[in-house]
PyMOL Python script that loads the backbone (N, CA, C, O; Angstrom):
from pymol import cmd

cmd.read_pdbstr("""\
ATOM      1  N   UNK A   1      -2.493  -4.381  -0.217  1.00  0.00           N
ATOM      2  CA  UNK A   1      -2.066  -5.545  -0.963  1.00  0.00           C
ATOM      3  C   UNK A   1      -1.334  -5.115  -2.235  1.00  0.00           C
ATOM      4  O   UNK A   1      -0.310  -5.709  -2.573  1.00  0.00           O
ATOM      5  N   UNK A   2      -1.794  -4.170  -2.901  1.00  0.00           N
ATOM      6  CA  UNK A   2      -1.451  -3.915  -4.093  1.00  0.00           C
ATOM      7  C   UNK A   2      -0.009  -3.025  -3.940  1.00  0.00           C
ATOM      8  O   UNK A   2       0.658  -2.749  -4.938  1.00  0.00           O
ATOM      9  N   UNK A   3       0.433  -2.565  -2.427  1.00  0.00           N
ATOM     10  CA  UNK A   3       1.389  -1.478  -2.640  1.00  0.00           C
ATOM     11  C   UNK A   3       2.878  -2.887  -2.310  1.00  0.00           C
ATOM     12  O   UNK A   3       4.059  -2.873  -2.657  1.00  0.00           O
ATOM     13  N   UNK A   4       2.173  -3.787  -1.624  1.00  0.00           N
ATOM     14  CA  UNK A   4       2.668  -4.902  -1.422  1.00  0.00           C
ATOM     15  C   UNK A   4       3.519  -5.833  -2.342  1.00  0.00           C
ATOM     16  O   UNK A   4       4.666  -6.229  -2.132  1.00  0.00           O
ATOM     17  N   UNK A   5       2.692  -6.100  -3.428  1.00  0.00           N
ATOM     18  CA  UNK A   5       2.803  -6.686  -5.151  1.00  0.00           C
ATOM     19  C   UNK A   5       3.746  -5.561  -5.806  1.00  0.00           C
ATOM     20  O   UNK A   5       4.686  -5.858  -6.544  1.00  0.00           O
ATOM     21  N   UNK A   6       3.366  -4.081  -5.426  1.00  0.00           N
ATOM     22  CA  UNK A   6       4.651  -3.529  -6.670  1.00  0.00           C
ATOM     23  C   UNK A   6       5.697  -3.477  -5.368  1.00  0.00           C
ATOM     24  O   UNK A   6       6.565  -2.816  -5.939  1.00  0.00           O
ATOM     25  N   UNK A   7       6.125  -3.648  -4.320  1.00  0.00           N
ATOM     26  CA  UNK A   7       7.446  -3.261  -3.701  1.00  0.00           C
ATOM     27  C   UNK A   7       7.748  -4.928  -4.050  1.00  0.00           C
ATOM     28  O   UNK A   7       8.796  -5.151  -4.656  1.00  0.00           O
ATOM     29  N   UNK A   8       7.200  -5.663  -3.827  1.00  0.00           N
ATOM     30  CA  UNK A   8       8.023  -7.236  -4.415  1.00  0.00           C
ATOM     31  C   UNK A   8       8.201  -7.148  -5.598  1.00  0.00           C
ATOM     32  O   UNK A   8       9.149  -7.923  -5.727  1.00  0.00           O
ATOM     33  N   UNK A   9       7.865  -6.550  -7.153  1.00  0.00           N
ATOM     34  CA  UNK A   9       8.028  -6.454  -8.061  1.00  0.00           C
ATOM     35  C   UNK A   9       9.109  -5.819  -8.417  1.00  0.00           C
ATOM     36  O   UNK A   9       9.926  -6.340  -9.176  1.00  0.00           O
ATOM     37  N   UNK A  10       9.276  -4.480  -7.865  1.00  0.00           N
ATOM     38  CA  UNK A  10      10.482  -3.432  -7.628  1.00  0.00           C
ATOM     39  C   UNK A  10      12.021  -4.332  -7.131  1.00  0.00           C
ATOM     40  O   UNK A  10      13.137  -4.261  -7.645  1.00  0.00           O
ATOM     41  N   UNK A  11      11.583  -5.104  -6.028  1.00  0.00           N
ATOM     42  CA  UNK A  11      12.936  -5.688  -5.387  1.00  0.00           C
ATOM     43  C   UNK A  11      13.495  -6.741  -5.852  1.00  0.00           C
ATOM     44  O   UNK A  11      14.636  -7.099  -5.560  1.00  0.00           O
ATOM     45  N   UNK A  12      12.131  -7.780  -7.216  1.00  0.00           N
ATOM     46  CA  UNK A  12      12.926  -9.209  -8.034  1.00  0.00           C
ATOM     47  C   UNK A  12      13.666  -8.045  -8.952  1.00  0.00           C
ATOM     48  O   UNK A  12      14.887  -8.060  -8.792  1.00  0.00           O
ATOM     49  N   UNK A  13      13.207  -7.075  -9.847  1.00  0.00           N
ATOM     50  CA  UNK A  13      13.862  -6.568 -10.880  1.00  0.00           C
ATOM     51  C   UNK A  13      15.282  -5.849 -10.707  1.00  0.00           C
ATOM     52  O   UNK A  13      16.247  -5.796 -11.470  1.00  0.00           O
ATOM     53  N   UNK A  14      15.012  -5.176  -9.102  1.00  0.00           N
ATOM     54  CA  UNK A  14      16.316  -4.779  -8.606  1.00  0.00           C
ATOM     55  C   UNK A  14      17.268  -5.993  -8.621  1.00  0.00           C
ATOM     56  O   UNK A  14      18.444  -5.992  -8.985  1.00  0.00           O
ATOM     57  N   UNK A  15      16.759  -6.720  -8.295  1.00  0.00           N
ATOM     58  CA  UNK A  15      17.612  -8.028  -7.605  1.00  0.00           C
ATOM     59  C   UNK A  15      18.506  -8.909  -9.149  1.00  0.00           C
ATOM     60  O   UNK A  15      19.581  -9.482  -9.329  1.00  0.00           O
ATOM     61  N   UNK A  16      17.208  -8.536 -10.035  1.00  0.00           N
ATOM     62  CA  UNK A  16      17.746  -9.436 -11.469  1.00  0.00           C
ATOM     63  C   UNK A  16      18.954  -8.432 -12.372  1.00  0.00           C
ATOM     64  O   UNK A  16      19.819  -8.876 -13.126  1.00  0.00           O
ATOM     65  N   UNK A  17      18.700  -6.965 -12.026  1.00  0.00           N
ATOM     66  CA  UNK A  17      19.113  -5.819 -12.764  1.00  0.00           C
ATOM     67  C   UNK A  17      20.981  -5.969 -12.036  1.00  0.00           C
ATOM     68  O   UNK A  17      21.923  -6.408 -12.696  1.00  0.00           O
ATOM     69  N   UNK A  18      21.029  -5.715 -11.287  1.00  0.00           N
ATOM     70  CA  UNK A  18      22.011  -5.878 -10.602  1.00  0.00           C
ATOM     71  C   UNK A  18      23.025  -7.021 -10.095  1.00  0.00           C
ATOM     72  O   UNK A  18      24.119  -6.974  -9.534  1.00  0.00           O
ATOM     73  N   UNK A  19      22.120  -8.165 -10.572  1.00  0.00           N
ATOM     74  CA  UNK A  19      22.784  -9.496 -10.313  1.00  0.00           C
ATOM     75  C   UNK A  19      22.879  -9.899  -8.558  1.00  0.00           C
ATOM     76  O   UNK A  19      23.106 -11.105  -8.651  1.00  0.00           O
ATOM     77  N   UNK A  20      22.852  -9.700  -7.552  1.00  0.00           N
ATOM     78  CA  UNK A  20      22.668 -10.146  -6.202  1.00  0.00           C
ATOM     79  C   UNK A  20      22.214 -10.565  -6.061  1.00  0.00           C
ATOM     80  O   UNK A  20      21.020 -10.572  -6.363  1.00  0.00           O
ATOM     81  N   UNK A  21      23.179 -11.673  -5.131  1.00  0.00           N
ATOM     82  CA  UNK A  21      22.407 -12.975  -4.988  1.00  0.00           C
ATOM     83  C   UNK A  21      21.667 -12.956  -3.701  1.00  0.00           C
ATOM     84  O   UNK A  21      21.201 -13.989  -3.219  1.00  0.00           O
ATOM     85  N   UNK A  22      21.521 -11.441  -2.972  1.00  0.00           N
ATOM     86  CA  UNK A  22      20.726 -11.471  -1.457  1.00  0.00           C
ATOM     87  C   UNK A  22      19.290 -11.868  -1.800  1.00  0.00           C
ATOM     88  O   UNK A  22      18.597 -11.973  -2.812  1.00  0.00           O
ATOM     89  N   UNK A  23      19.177 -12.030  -0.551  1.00  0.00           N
ATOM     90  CA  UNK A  23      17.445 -12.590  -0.880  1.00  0.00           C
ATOM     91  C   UNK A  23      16.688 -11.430  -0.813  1.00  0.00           C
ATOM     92  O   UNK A  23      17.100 -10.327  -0.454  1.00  0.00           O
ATOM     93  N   UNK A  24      15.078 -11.843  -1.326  1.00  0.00           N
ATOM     94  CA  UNK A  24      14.489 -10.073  -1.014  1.00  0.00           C
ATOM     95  C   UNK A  24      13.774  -9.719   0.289  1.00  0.00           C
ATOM     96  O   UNK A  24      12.960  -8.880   0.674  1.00  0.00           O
ATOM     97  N   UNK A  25      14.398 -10.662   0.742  1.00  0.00           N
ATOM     98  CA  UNK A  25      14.464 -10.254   2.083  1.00  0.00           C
ATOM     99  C   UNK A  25      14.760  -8.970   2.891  1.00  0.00           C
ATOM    100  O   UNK A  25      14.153  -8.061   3.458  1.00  0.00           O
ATOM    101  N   UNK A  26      16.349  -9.493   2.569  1.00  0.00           N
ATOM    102  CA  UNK A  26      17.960  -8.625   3.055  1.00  0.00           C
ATOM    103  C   UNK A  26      17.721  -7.598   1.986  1.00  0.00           C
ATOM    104  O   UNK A  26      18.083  -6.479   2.351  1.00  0.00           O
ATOM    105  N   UNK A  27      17.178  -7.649   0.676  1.00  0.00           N
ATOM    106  CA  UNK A  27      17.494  -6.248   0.223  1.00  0.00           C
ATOM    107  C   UNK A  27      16.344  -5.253   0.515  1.00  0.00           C
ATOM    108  O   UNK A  27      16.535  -4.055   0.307  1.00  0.00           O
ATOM    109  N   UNK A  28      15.119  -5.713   1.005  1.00  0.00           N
ATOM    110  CA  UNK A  28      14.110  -4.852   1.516  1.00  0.00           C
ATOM    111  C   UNK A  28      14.920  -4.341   2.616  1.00  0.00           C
ATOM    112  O   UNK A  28      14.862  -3.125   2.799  1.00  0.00           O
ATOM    113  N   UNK A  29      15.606  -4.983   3.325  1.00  0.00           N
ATOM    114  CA  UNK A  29      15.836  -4.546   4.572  1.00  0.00           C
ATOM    115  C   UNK A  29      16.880  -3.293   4.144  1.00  0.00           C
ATOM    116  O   UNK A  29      16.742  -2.093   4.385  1.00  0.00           O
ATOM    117  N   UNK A  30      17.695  -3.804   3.608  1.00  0.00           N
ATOM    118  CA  UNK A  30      18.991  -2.237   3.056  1.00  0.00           C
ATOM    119  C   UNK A  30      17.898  -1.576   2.311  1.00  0.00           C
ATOM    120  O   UNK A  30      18.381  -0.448   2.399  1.00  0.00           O
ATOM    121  N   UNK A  31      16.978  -1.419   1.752  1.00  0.00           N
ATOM    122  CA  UNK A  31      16.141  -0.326   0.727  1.00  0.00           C
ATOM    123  C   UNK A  31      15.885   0.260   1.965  1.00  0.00           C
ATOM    124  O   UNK A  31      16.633   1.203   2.224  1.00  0.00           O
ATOM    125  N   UNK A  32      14.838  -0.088   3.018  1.00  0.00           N
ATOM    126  CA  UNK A  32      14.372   0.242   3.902  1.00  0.00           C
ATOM    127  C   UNK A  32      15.140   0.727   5.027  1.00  0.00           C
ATOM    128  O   UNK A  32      14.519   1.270   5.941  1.00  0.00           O
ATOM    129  N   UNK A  33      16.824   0.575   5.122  1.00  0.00           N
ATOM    130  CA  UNK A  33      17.652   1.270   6.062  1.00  0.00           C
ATOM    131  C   UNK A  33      18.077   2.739   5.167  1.00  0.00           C
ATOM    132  O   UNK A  33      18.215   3.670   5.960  1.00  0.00           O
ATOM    133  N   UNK A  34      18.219   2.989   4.292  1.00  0.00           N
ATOM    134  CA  UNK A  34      18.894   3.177   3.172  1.00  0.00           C
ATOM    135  C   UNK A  34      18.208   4.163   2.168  1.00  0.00           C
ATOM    136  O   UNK A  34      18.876   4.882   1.426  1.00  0.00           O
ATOM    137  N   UNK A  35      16.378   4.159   2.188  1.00  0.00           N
ATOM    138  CA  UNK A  35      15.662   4.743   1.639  1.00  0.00           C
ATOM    139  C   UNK A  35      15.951   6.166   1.405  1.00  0.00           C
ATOM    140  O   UNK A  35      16.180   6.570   0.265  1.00  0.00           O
ATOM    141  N   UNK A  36      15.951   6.945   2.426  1.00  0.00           N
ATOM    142  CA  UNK A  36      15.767   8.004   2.801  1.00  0.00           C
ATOM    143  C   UNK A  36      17.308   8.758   3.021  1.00  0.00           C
ATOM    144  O   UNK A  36      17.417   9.950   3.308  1.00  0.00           O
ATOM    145  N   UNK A  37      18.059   8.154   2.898  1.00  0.00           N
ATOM    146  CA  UNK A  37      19.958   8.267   2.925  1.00  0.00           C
ATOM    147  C   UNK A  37      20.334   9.078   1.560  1.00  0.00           C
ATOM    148  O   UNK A  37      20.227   8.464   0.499  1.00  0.00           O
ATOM    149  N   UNK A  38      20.758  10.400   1.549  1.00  0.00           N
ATOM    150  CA  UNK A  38      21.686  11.100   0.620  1.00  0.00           C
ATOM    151  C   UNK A  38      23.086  11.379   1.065  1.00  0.00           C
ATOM    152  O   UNK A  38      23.236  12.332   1.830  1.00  0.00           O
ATOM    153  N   UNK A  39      23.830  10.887   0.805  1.00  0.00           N
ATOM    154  CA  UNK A  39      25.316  11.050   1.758  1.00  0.00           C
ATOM    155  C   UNK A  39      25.657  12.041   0.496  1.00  0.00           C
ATOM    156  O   UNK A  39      26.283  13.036   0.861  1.00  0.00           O
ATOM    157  N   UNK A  40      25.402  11.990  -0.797  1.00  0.00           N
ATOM    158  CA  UNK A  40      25.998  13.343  -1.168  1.00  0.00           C
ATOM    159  C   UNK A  40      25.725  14.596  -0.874  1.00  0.00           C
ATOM    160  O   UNK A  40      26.563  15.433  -0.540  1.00  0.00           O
ATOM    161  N   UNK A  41      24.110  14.838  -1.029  1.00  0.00           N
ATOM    162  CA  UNK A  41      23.558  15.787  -0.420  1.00  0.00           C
ATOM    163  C   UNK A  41      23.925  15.919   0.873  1.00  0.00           C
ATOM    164  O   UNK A  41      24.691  16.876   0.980  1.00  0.00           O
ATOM    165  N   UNK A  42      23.725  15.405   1.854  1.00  0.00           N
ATOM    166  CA  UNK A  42      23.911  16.262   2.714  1.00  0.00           C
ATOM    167  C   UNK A  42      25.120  16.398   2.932  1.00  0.00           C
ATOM    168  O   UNK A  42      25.330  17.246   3.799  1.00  0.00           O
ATOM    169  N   UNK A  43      25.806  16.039   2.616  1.00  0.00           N
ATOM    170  CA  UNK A  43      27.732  16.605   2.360  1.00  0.00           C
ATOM    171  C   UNK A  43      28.037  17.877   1.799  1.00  0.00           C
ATOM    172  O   UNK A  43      28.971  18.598   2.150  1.00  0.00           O
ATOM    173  N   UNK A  44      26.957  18.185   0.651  1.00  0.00           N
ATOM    174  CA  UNK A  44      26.545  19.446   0.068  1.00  0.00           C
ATOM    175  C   UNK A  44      26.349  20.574   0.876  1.00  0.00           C
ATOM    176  O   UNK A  44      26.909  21.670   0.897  1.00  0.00           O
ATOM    177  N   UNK A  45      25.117  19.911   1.771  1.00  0.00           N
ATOM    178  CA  UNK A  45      24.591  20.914   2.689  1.00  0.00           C
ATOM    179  C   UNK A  45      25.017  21.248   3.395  1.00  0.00           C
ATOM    180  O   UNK A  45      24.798  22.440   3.610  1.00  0.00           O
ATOM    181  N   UNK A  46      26.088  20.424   4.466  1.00  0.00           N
ATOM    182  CA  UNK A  46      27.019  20.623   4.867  1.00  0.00           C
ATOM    183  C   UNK A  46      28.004  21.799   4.745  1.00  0.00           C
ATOM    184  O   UNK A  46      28.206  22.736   5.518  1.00  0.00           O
ATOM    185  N   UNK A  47      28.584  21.477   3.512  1.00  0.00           N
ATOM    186  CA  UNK A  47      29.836  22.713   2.602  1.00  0.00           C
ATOM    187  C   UNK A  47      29.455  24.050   2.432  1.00  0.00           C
ATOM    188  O   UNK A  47      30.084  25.105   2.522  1.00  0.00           O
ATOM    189  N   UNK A  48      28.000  23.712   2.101  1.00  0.00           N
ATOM    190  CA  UNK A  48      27.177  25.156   1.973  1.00  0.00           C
ATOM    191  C   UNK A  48      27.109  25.660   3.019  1.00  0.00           C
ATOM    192  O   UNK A  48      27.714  26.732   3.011  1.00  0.00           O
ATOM    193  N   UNK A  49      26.644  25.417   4.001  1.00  0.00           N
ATOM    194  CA  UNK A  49      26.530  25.832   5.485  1.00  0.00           C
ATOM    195  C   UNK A  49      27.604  26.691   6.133  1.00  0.00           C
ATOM    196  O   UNK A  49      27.518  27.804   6.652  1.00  0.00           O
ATOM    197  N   UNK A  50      28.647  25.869   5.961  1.00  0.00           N
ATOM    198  CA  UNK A  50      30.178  26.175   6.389  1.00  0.00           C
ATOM    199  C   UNK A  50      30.228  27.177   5.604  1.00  0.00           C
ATOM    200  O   UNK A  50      29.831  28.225   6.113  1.00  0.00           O
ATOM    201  N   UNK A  51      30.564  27.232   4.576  1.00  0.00           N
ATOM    202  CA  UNK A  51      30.688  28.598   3.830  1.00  0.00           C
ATOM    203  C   UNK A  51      30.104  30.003   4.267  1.00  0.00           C
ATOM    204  O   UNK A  51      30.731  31.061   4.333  1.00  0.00           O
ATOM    205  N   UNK A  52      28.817  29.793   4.539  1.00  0.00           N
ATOM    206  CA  UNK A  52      27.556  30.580   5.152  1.00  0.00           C
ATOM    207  C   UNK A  52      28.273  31.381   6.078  1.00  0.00           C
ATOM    208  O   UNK A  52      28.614  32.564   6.084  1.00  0.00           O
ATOM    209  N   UNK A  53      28.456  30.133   7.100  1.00  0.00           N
ATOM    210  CA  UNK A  53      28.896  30.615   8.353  1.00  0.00           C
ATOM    211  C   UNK A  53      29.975  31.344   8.628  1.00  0.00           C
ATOM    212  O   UNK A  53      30.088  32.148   9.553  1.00  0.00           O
ATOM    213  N   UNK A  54      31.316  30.867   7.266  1.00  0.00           N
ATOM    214  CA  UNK A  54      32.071  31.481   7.281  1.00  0.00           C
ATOM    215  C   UNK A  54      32.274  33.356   6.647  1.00  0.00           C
ATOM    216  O   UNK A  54      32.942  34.351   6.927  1.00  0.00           O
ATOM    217  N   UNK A  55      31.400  33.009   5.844  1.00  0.00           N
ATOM    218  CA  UNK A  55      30.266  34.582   5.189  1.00  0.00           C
ATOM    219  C   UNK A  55      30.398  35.545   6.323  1.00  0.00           C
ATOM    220  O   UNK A  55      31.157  36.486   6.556  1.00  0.00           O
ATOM    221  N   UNK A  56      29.335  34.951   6.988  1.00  0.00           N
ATOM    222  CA  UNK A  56      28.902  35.872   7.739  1.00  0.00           C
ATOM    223  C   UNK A  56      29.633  36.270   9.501  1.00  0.00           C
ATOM    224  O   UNK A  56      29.394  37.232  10.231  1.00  0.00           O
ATOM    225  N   UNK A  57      30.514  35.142   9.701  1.00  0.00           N
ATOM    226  CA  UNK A  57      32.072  35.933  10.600  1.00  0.00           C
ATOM    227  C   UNK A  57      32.792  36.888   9.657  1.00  0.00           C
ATOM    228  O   UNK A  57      33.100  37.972  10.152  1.00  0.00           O
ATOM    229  N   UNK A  58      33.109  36.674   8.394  1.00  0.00           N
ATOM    230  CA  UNK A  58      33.753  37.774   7.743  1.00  0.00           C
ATOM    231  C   UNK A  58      33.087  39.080   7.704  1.00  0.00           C
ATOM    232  O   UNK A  58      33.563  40.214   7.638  1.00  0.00           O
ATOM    233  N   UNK A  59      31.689  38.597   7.767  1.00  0.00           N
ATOM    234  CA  UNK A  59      30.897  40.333   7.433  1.00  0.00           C
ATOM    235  C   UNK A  59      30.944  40.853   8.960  1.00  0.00           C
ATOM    236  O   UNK A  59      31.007  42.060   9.194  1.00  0.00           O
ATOM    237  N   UNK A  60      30.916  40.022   9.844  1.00  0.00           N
ATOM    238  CA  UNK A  60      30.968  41.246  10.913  1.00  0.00           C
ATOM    239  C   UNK A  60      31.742  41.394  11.534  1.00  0.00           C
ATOM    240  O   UNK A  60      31.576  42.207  12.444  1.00  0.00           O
ATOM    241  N   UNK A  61      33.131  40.649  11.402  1.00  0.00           N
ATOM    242  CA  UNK A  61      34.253  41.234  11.507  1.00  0.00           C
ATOM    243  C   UNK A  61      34.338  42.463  10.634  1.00  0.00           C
ATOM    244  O   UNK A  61      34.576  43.500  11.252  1.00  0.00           O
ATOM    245  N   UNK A  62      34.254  42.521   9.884  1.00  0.00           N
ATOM    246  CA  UNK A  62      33.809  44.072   8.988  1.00  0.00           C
ATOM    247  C   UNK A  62      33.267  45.027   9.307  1.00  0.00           C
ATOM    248  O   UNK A  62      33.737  46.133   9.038  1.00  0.00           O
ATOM    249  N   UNK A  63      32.009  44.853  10.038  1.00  0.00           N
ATOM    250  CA  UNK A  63      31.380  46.014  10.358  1.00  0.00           C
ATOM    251  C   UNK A  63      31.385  46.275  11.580  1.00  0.00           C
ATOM    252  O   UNK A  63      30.551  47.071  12.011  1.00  0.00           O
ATOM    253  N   UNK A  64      32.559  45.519  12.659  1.00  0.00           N
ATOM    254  CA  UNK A  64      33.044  46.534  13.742  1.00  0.00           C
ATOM    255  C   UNK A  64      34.201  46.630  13.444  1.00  0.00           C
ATOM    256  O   UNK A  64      34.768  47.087  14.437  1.00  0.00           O
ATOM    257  N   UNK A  65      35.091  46.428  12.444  1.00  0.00           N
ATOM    258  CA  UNK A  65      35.999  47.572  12.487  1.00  0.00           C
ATOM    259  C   UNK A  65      36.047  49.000  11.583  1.00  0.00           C
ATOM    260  O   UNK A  65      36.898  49.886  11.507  1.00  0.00           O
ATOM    261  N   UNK A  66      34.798  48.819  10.964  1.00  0.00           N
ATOM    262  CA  UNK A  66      34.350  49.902   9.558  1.00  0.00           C
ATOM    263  C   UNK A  66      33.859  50.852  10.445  1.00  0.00           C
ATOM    264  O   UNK A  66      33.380  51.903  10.020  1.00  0.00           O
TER     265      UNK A  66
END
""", "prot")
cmd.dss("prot")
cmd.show_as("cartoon", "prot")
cmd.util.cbc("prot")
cmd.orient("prot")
């Protein structure tokens, strides 16, 4: 009940902070699609990766022709 009372508390203040006129309905529902979503990060992780990968074709292209 009580975790209940602060996520409705969380979503009027979101709702007043921001001005939207969705209900808190619809915005539980985008918090709750949406929660767990870093599109920067993992765009990050992404770049990093690639890099990695590209690392390490360069290193062993290296060490068969060394």
């Amino acid at each position: 009940m009580l975790c209940a009372l602060i996520s409705y508390l969380l979503l009027s203040l979101y709702q007043r902070r921001t001005g939207t006129q969705q209900s808190l309905w619809m915005l539980m529902v985008e918090v709750q699609a949406t929660l767990f979503q870093r599109p920067g990060l993992e765009a990050e992780r992404y770049r990093r990766r690639q890099e990695r990968i590209r690392e390490i074709n360069l290193r062993q292209g290296q060490l068969l022709i060394a």
